[in-house]
C-alpha positions in Angstrom: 16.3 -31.6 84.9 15.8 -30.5 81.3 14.5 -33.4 78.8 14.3 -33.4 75.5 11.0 -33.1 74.1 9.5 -36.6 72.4 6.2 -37.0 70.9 5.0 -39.0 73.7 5.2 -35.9 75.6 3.0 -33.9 72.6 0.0 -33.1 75.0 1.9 -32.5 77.8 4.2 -29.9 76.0 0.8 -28.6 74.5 -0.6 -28.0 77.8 2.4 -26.0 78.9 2.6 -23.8 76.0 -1.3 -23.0 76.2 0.4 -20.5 79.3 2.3 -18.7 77.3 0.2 -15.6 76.2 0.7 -15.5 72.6 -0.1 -20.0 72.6 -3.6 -20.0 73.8 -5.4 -20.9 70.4 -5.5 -25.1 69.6 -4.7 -24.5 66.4 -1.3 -22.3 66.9 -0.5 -24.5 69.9 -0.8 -27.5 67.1 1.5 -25.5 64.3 4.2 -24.8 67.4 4.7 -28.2 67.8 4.8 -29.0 64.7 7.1 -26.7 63.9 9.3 -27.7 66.9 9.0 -31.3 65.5 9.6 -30.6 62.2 12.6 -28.2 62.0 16.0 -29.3 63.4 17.2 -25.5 64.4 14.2 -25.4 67.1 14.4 -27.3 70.1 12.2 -28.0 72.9 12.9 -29.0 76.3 11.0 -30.0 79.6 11.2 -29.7 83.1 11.2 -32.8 85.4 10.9 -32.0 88.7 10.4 -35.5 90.7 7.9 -37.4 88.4 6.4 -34.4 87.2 6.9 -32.5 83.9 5.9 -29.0 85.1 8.1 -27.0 83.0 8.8 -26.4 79.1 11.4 -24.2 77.5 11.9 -24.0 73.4 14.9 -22.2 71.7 15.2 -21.7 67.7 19.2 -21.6 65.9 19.5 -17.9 64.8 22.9 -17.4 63.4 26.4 -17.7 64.6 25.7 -20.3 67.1 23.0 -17.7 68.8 19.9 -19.4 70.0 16.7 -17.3 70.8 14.5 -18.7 74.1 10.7 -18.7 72.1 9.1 -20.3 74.9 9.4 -20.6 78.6 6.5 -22.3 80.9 5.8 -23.2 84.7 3.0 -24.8 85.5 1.2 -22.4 87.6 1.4 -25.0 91.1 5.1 -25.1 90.5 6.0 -20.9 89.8 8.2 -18.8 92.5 10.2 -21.8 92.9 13.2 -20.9 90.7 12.1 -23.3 87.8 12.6 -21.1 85.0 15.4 -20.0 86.2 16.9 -23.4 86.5 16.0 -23.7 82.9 17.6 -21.4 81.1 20.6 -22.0 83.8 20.6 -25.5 81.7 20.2 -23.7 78.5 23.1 -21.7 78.8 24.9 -24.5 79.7 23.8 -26.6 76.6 24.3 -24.0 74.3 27.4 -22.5 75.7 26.0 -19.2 77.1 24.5 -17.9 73.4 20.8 -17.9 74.1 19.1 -14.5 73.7 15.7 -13.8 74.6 13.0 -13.6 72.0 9.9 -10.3 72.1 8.0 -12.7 74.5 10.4 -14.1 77.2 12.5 -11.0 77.5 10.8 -9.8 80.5 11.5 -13.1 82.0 15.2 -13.7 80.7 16.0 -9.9 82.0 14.1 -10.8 85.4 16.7 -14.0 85.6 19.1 -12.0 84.5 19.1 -9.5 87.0 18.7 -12.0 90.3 22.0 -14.0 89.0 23.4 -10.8 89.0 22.4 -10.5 93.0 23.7 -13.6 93.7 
């Protein structure tokens, strides 16, 4: 189930987002937060699965009620298990169906995509 991200959770969400390629610097993965903190159009969620936080998923506001996925993590012992798919499931449901992928999940979001499509 998606969560909403507290500060409690800071080095947990940090740990997630150090798997996202362009997050693996301490000092970006420190101004992300931030930023996700700071700034009321970008919102992070995470995974529960059980006990376990092993997911993370962060969207921005764009315009006209759009929001852009920034940030999608699995941790690598939960992957090819459907959990990102589950998240942005949730995410379209939160944000009524307007979330478009940013330059680094669209690979991801298409993938998703495309296997809804199948089913």
């Amino acid at each position: 189930m998606l969560i909403k991200f507290k500060s409690s959770y800071e080095k947990i969400a940090m740990g997630l987002l150090a798997y996202m390629p362009d997050e693996k610097n301490v000092k970006k993965l420190q101004q992300t937060i931030k930023k996700y903190e700071d700034d009321d159009r970008w919102q992070l969620y995470l995974w529960k699965e059980a006990e376990d936080i092993v997911g993370l998923v962060g969207v921005s506001l764009l315009e006209n009620e759009t929001y852009q996925l920034n940030h999608i993590s699995v941790n690598p012992s939960f992957r090819e298990e459907g959990i990102g798919k589950k998240m942005i499931t949730c995410l379209k449901k939160i944000y009524k169906g307007n979330v478009v992928p940013s330059v680094q999940t669209t690979l991801f979001f298409v993938k998703c995509e495309n296997e809804k499509g199948r089913e």
